[in-house]
C-alpha positions as CSV (number, residue, x, y, z in Angstrom):
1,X,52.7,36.3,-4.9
2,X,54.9,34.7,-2.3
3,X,56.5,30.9,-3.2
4,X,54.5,29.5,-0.4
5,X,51.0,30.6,-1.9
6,X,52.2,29.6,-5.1
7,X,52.6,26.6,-3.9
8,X,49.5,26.3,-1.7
9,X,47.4,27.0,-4.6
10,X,49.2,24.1,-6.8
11,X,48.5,21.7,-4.1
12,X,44.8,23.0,-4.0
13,X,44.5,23.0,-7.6
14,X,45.8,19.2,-7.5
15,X,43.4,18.2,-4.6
16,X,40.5,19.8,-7.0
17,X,41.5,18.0,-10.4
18,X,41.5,14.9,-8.1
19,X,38.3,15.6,-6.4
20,X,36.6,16.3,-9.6
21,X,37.8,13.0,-11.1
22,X,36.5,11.2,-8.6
23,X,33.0,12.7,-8.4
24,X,32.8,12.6,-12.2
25,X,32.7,8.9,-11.7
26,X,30.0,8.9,-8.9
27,X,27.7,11.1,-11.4
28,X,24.3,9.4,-12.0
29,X,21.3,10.5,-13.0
30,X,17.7,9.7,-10.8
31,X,14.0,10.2,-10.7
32,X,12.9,12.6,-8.1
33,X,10.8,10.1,-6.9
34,X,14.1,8.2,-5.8
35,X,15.0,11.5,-4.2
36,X,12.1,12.7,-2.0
37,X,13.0,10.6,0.4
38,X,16.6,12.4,1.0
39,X,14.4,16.1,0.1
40,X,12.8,15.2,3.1
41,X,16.0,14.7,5.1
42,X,17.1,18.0,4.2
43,X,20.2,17.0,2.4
44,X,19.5,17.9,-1.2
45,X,21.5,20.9,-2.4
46,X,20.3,22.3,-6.0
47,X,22.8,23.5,-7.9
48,X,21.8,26.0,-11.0
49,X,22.2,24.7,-14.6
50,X,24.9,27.4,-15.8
51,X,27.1,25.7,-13.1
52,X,29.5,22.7,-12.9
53,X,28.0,19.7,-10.9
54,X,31.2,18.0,-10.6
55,X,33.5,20.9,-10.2
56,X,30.6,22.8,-7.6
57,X,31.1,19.1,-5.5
58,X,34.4,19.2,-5.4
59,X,35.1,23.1,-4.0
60,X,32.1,21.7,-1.0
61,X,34.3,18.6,-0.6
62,X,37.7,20.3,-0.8
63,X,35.9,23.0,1.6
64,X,36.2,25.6,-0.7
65,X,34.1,28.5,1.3
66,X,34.6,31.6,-0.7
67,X,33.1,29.8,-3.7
68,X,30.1,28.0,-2.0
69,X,29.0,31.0,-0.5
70,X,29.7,33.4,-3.5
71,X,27.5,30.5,-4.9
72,X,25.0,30.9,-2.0
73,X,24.2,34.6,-2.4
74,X,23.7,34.3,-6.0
75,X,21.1,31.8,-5.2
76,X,23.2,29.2,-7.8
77,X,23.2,26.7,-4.7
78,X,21.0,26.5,-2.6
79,X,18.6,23.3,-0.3
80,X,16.4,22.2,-2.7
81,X,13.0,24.5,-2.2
82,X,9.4,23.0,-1.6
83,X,8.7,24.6,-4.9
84,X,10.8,22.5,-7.1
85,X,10.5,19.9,-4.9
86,X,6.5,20.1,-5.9
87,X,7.3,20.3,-9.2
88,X,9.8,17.6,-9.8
89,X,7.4,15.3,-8.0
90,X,4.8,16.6,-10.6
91,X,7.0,15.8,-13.7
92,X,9.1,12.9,-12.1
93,X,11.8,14.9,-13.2
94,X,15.3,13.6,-13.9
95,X,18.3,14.8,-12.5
96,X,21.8,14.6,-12.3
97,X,23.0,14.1,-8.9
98,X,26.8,13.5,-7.0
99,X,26.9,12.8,-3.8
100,X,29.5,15.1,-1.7
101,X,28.4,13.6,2.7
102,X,26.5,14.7,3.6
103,X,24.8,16.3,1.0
104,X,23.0,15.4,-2.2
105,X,23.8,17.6,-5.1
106,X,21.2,18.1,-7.6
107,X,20.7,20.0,-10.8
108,X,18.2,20.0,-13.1
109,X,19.2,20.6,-17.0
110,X,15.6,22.2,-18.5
111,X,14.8,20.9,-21.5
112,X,14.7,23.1,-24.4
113,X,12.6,22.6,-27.3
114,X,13.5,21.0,-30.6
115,X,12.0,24.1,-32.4
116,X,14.6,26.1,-30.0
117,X,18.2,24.3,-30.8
118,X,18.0,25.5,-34.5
């Protein structure tokens, strides 16, 4: 590896870790009933449980396009589907969301039964 994509990657690797801290702050969690509205607008993007909100927000932000669309074929981010869309509005689901403009990350974190964690 060449010194200059050495140091291209440190840079990018800097520009992530400060990415990520910043989004990690903006995390929130909301009712998909506070969310339709935007599901409607076409800028939700779900993102699969066995991935990293924070860190899947900061590749789109830092414009990270091998990873988003590795992501994309795998079907681990993807707009939010009228299917879960009519089931979160069925259970009011909660979800944790970061906001990466102009899109709306979501991921929904399935509960698992008490019987299940032992």
């Amino acid at each position: 590896m060449t010194n200059r994509r050495i140091t291209e990657r440190m840079m990018n690797e800097k520009i992530l870790a400060s990415l990520r801290m910043e989004l990690n702050l903006q995390t929130a969690q909301m009712r998909w009933t506070e969310l339709a509205r935007y599901f409607a607008g076409g800028t939700l993007i779900s993102v699969a449980p066995e991935l990293d909100l924070v860190d899947v927000g900061a590749r789109i932000a830092a414009d990270d396009k091998a990873s988003v669309q590795n992501w994309m074929q795998a079907e681990r981010v993807h707009r939010v589907s009228d299917a879960q869309a009519m089931q979160w509005l069925a259970e009011d689901t909660l979800l944790w969301t970061v906001v990466v403009k102009p899109w709306i990350l979501v991921q929904h974190e399935p509960r698992v039964p008490p019987d299940a964690a032992h």
